[in-house]
Structures are given as structure tokens and as C-alpha cells.
C-alpha positions as CSV (number, residue, x, y, z in Angstrom):
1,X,3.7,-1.1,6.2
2,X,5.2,2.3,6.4
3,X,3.3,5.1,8.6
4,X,3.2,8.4,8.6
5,X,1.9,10.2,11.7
6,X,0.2,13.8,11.3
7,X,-0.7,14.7,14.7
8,X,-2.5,17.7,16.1
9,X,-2.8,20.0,13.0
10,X,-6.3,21.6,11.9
11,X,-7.8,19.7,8.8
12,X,-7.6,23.4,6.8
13,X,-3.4,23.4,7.3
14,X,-3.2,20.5,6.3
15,X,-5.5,21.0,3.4
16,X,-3.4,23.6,2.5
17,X,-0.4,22.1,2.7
18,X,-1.4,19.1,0.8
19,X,-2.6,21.5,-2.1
20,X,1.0,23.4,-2.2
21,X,2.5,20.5,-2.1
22,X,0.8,17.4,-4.6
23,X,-0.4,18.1,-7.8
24,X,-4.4,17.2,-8.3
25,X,-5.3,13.6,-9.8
26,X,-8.6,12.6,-11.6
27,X,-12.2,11.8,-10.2
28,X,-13.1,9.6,-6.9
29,X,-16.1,7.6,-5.5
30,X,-17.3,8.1,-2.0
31,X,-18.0,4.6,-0.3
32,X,-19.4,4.3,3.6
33,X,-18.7,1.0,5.3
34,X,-18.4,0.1,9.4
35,X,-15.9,-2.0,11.3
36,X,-16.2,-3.8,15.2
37,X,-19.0,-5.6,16.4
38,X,-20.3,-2.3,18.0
39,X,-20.8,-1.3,13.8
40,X,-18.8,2.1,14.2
41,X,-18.5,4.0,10.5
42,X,-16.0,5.0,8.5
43,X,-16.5,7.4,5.2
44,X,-14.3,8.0,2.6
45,X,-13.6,8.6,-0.7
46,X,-11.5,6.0,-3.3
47,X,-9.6,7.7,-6.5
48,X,-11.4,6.4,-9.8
49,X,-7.6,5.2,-11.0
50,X,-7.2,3.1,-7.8
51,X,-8.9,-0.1,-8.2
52,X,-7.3,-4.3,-7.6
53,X,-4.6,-4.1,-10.8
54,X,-3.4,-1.2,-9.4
55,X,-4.3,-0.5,-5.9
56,X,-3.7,2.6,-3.8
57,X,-1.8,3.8,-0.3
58,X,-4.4,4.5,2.4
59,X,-5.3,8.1,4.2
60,X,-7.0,8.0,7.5
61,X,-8.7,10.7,9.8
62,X,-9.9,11.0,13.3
63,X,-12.1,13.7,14.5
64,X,-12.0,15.6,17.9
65,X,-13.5,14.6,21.2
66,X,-17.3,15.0,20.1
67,X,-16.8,16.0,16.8
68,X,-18.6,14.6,13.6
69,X,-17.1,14.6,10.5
70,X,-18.3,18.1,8.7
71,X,-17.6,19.7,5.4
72,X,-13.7,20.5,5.6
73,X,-13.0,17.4,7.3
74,X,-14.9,15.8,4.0
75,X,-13.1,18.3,1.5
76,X,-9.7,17.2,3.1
77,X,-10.9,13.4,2.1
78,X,-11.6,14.2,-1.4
79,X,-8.4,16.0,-1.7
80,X,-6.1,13.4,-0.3
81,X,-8.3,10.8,-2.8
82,X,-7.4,13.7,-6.1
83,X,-3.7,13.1,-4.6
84,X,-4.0,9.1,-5.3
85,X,-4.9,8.1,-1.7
86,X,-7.9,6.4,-0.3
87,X,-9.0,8.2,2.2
88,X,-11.4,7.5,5.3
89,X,-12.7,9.5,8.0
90,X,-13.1,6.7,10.9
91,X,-15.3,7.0,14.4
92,X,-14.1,5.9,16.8
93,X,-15.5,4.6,20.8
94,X,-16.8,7.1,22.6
95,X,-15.8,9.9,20.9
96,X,-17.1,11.8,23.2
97,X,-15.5,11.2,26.5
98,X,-11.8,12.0,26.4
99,X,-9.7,9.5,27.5
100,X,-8.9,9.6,30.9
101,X,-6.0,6.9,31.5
102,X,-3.8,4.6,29.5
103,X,-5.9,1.7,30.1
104,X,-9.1,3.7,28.0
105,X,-6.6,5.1,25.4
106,X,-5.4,1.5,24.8
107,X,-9.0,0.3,24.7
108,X,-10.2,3.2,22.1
109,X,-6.8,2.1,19.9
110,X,-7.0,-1.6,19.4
111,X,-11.0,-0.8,17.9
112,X,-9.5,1.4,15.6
113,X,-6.0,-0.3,14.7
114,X,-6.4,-3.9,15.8
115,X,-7.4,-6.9,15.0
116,X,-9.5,-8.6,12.1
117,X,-12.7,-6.1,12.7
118,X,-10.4,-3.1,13.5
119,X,-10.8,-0.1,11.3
120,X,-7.6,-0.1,9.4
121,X,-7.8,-3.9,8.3
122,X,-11.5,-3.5,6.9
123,X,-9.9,-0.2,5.1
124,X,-6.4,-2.6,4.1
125,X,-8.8,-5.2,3.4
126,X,-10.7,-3.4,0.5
127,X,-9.4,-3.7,-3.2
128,X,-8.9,-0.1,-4.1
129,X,-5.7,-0.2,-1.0
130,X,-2.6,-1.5,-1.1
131,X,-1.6,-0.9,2.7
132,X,2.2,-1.8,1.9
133,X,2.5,1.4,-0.6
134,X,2.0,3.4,2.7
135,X,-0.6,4.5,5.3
136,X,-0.6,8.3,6.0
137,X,-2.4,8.7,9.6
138,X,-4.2,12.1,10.8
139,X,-6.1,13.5,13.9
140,X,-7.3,16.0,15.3
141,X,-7.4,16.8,19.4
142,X,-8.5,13.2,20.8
143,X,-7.6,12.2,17.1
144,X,-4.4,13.2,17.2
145,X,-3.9,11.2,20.4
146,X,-5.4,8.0,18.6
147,X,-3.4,8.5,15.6
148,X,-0.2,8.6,18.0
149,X,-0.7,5.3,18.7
150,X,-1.3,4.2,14.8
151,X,1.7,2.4,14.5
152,X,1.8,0.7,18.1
């Protein structure tokens, strides 16, 4: 797998970025699904192009310490799905207590990134991704943090 880390910028740079940047592709589907035993969600948004023959590279976003995904955060899905990605917001543990130490960051990482019920292999695991074309990883605030340690 190859990463890509964003970490720390707003959703609307990066939006706008993304639009100067990638040229817009063709229609998507929004799909809601949860990962962990504790049933946490994550939303997104698969490109209509991207199905099993010809699978996609994965986007994934994690709010802010108390945050709930909103309107840009939902825009900058369906943008980064009309650039040929399947993207998905994920929740995460707790989202609203910051993490204090490096055993509760740990914890809050491998229910997003690890194992079999993690977030990113129920994402890997549908048919629309292809998680070896790439997984691009972005977060904002306590998001940012998590997504630091994507590729740990």
C-alpha cells in the first residue's frame, strides 16, 4: 500500500487545492456502513466508474475533537469521489476527549487502522477499492493526529 498523509489543513484548503489541481470525473453513490464491535460509522461517497473490474484508490477523513461530519466536510468527500477516489469520512473513539497520552492515541489508532474490524480494512475490503492503487489519509485537529499514525 502507498499512503499519503495530509495532516492539519482545513477541509476548504484542501477542497481548493484538490479543485486547482484534478480535473472533475463523472457521478458517485453515497454508501454508510460501521466498523468495530463498538459499531462506529463511516460515510462516504464511491465514483459510479469505480466498481470490482476496475476498482478505485481510497480517500479517508477524520474530524476534529467533537466534531461531526458537516456540509464541507461532506462536499470535500464528493469531490475527492468526482476525482476517482472512494472517499469516507470515519468516527472515530471518543471523539470527544482529546487524547491525553500515547497509550489513548495508540488505543483510538488501532480502532481506526487495525485489525480485521478496523476502519480502513472494512473500507479496503469493499469492491469499489483497490487499496494497493493508494490510500490518501486526511484529518483535521485530533484527526490530523490520528491520521499521523495511518501508516504505523
Amino acid at each position: 500500500m502507498r499512503w499519503r498523509t495530509w495532516s492539519g489543513a482545513p477541509s476548504r484548503v484542501l477542497f481548493a487545492v484538490l479543485t486547482l489541481i484534478f480535473d472533475s470525473v463523472s457521478s458517485q453513490t453515497a454508501f454508510n456502513t460501521v466498523y468495530s464491535s463498538s459499531s462506529l460509522e463511516i460515510q462516504g461517497y464511491t465514483p459510479d466508474a469505480c466498481m470490482a473490474a476496475t476498482p478505485c484508490p481510497l480517500y479517508v477523513f477524520l474530524t476534529g475533537t467533537g466534531m461531526n461530519i458537516r456540509e464541507p466536510e461532506l462536499m470535500l468527500l464528493r469531490e475527492m469521489a468526482a476525482r476517482g477516489f472512494v472517499g469516507g469520512f470515519v468516527a472515530y473513539p471518543e471523539n470527544t476527549r482529546y487524547p491525553q497520552d500515547d497509550r489513548q492515541w495508540d488505543e483510538k489508532a488501532q480502532a481506526v487502522w487495525q485489525g480485521g474490524s478496523g476502519a480502513l480494512a472494512v473500507l479496503c475490503a469493499r469492491a469499489a477499492v483497490d487499496c494497493d492503487l493508494g490510500i490518501a489519509v486526511h484529518g483535521f485537529s485530533q484527526g490530523a493526529g490520528l491520521a499521523s499514525l495511518a501508516a504505523q
